[in-house]
C-alpha positions as CSV (number, residue, x, y, z in Angstrom):
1,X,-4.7,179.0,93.6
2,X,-7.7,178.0,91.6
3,X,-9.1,178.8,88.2
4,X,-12.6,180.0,88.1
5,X,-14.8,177.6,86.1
6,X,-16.7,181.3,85.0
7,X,-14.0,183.3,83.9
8,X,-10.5,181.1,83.9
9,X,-8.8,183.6,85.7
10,X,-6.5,182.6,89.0
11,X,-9.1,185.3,91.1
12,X,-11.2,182.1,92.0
13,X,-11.4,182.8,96.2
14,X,-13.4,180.4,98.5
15,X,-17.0,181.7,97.6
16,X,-16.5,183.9,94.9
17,X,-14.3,185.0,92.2
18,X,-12.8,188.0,92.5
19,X,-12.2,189.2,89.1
20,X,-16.2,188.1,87.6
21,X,-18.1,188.1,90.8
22,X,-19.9,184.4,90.5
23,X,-20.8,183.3,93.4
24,X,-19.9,179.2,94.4
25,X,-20.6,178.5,98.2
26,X,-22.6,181.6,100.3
27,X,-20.6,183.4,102.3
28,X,-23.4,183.5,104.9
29,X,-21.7,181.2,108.3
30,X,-24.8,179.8,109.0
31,X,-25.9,178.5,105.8
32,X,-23.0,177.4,103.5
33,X,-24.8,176.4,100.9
34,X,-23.1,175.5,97.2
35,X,-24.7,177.7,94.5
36,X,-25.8,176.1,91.7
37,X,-26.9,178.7,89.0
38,X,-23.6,180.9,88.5
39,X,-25.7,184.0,87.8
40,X,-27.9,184.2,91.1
41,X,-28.7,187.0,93.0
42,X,-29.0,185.9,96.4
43,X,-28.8,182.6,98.4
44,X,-31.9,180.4,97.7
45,X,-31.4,179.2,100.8
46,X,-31.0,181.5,103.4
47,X,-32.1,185.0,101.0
48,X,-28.4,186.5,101.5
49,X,-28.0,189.2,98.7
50,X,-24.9,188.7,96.8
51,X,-23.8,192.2,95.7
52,X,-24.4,193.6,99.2
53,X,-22.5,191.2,100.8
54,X,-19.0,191.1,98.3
55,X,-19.7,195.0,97.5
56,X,-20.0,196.3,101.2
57,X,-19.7,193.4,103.2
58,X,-23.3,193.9,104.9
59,X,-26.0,191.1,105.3
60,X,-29.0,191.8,104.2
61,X,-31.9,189.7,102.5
62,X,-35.5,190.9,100.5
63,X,-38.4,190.6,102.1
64,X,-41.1,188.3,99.6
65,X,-43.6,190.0,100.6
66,X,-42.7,194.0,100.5
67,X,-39.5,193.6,98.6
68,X,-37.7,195.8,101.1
69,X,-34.3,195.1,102.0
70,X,-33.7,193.7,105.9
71,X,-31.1,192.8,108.0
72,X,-30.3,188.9,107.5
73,X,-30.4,188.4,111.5
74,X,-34.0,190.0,111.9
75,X,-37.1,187.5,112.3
76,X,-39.8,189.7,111.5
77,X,-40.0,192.4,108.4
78,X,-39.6,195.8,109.9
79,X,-41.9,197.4,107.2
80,X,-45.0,194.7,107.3
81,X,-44.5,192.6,109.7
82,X,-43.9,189.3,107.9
83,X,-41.9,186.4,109.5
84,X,-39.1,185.4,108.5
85,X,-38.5,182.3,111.2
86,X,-41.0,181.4,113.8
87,X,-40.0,183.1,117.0
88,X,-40.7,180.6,119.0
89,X,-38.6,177.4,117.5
90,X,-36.8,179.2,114.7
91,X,-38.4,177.3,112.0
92,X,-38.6,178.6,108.5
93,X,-41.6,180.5,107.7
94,X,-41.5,179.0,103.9
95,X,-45.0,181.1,102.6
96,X,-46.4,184.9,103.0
97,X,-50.1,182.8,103.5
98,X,-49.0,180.7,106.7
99,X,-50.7,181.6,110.0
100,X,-49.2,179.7,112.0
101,X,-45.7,177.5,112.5
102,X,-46.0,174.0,111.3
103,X,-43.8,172.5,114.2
104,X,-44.6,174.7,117.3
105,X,-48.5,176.0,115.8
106,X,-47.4,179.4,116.9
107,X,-49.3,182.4,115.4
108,X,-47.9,184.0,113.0
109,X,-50.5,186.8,112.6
């Protein structure tokens, strides 16, 4: 085993420590993605929130514009509506102001 670079205890798993809870890869499947500030929150990537996930084990992500937790598999906000992915082509709504998908020019409205 492996000594965290955080706390230099031998509790450093594959994504996390165990014993100081920093974060190194996300444990999301789908995204994978190496963290790079130690005392994140949740995935800049794909929005997966850390304490949820190592705490509970359940995938959730904050909405940017409500600030309401959601399920990490939904595309739309359940509380106001805002896309998360176009759901048409699954591409990455990136801003609350878009109205429509830059690669399919679906509306997002």
């Amino acid at each position: 085993m492996e000594r965290c670079p955080v706390c230099k205890e031998m509790e450093k798993g594959k994504y996390w420590c165990r014993s100081c809870k920093a974060v190194f890869v996300c444990p999301n499947p789908r995204c994978g993605a190496e963290q790079k500030k130690r005392d994140a929150e949740s995935c800049p990537q794909c929005g997966l929130i850390f304490e949820d996930y190592i705490v509970r084990r359940k995938m959730y992500r904050r909405c940017p514009k409500c600030k309401k937790k959601q399920g990490l598999s939904e595309t739309q906000c359940r509380y106001c509506g805002y896309w998360f992915q176009c759901p048409t082509c699954g591409h990455r709504v990136v801003s609350t102001s878009m109205l429509s998908c830059p690669r399919c020019a679906t509306r997002l409205r």
